[in-house]
C-alpha positions, 0 to 999 in steps of 0.5 A: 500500500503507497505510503504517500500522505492523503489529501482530501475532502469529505463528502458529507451531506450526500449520503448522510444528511447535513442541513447545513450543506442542504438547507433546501432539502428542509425547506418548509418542514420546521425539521433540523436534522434528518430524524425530525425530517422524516416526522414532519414531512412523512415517509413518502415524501422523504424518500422522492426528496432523498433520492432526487438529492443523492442522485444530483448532489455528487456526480462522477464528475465531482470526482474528476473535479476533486482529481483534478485539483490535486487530491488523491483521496476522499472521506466518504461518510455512510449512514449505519443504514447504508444496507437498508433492509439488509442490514440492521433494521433502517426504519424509515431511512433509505439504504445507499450501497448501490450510490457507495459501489458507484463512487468505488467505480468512479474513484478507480478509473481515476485513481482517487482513494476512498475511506468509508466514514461510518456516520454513527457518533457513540455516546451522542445524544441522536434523533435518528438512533431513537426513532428507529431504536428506541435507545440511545445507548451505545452498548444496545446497538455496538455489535449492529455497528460491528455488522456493518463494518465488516459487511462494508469490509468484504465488500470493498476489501478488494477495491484498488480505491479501498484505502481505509474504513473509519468505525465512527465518527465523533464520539462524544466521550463520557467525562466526569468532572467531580462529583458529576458525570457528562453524558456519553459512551465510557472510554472502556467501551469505546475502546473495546468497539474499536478491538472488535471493529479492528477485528471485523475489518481485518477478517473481512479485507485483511490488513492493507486497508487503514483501520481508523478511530476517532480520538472523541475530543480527547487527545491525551487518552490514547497513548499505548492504545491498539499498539502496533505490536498486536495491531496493524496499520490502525489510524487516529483521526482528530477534527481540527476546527477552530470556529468556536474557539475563544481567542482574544486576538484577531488578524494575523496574531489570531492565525499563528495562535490557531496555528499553534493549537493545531500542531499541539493537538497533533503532537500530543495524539502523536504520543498514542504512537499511531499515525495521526489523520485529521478527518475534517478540518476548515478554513472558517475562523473564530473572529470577525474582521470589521476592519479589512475590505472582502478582498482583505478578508479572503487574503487573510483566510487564504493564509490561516488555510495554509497555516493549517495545512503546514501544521498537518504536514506530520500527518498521514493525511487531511481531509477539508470539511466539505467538498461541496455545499448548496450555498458555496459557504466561505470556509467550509467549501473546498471549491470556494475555499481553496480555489485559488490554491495551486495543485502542488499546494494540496498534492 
């Protein structure tokens, strides 16, 4: 398997759906996310508006465009539905294997690589888990999960595009602060889903494909974790937003300031001794600038996107949070964002 470092984006809000991507799919239904989506509008309407929005929103030639801009992979987020009927119970959602083997055939005849992202997030409170399951409860529904990985595994194992599978994303992580506890999964189970999905996906496609994990927020958890010793080729993956960050200081000063949050983050999850893969990052920054003309203020984003990715420049890969968006959002789409970025710069 090539060693070379991945350059990439993520393709949500396509198979997965995110109002912020796809605000029109939510048009006039009062609903905020897909769980409350299928409520309002009902069943048969969510399906005619689902399948319209998959069959359009990324194309074959979105993968020619990502190719040609000089990435060599993308990050595929897939429901835990993804099987349908053939896979655990779907409820009211729509299965999408059929869209996941077109972007497998697509990403081959132009050599993209693809890592599946199983859209589930442990320990998170989630409308779509309790309208179909009842519960939100990780424990119930982990060796459902544990299925589809290794379903997606021997699936894909394969595939020349096939470059990794992450088991989850976003984990909210159960903290305890004192006396009280936070919502969200225990670490032990967290991890002992991650030894079980390692398994899975090393039955099913053996070791060539990256198994990767989500640090959860936490990036001094994971030291001596999955060792390479017992466990092979395994990745930790750390979203790098910076949005919603307190800093004090704006312009310049602020972006060597996030800069440096950046590489501190990757250099203390670098210490659980697995490569580090940032799975979703932006260009969107966490101060306003009343002062600079909008010329002045693409500038100024176009210098903190490439702080970023310096800072990643450690990493075994990056992937930009989103190819795509209805609205052309600044910052958070790769085709506004880094537009003016050459191919060398993403290569």
């Amino acid at each position: 398997m090539a060693s070379r470092a991945l350059h990439g984006v993520n393709l949500s809000g396509w198979l997965t759906l995110r109002m912020w991507v796809t605000p029109s799919l939510y048009v006039d239904s009062g609903a905020l996310d897909e769980g409350e989506l299928v409520r309002s509008i009902g069943k048969d309407e969510y399906r005619e508006r689902i399948d319209r929005h998959r069959a359009s929103f990324i194309t074959q030639s979105d993968f020619v465009q990502i190719a040609s801009r000089g990435f060599n992979c993308v990050r595929l987020p897939v429901p835990w539905y993804v099987f349908g009927e053939a896979g655990p119970n779907p409820g009211p959602y729509i299965g999408c294997i059929e869209l996941v083997d077109e972007a497998f055939d697509w990403a081959d005849e132009i050599g993209l690589k693809i890592i599946l992202d199983l859209d589930i997030k442990p320990g998170a409170e989630d409308a779509t888990d309790s309208i179909v399951r009842g519960h939100d409860d990780f424990s119930h529904y982990k060796d459902d999960m544990v299925s589809v990985i290794a379903a997606l595994a021997k699936r894909y194992g394969t595939r020349a595009a096939f470059r990794g599978l992450e088991v989850a994303d976003a984990p909210k992580l159960q903290l305890r602060r004192g006396l009280s506890v936070e919502p969200g999964v225990p670490l032990h189970r967290l991890r002992n889903y991650y030894r079980e999905a390692y398994d899975a996906v090393r039955q099913e496609a053996g070791e060539d494909p990256a198994v990767v994990i989500h640090d959860g927020g936490r990036v001094n958890a994971w030291d001596g974790f999955m060792a390479p010793r017992r466990y092979r080729n395994v990745w930790i993956d750390s979203a790098l937003f910076h949005y919603s960050d307190n800093i004090k200081s704006a312009g310049p000063a602020a972006i060597r300031e996030l800069s440096r949050r950046s590489r501190e983050s990757i250099k203390s999850l670098a210490r659980s001794g697995l490569p580090v893969m940032v799975g979703s990052w932006s260009g969107a920054m966490p101060f306003s600038d009343t002062i600079s003309t909008p010329e002045g203020r693409i500038a100024l984003e176009r210098i903190y996107i490439s702080e970023q990715i310096s800072s990643f420049s450690s990493c075994a890969g990056w992937f930009f949070q989103t190819w795509k968006t209805s609205g052309r959002l600044d910052g958070w789409d790769a085709r506004v964002s880094l537009a003016s970025f050459e191919r060398r710069m993403l290569a």
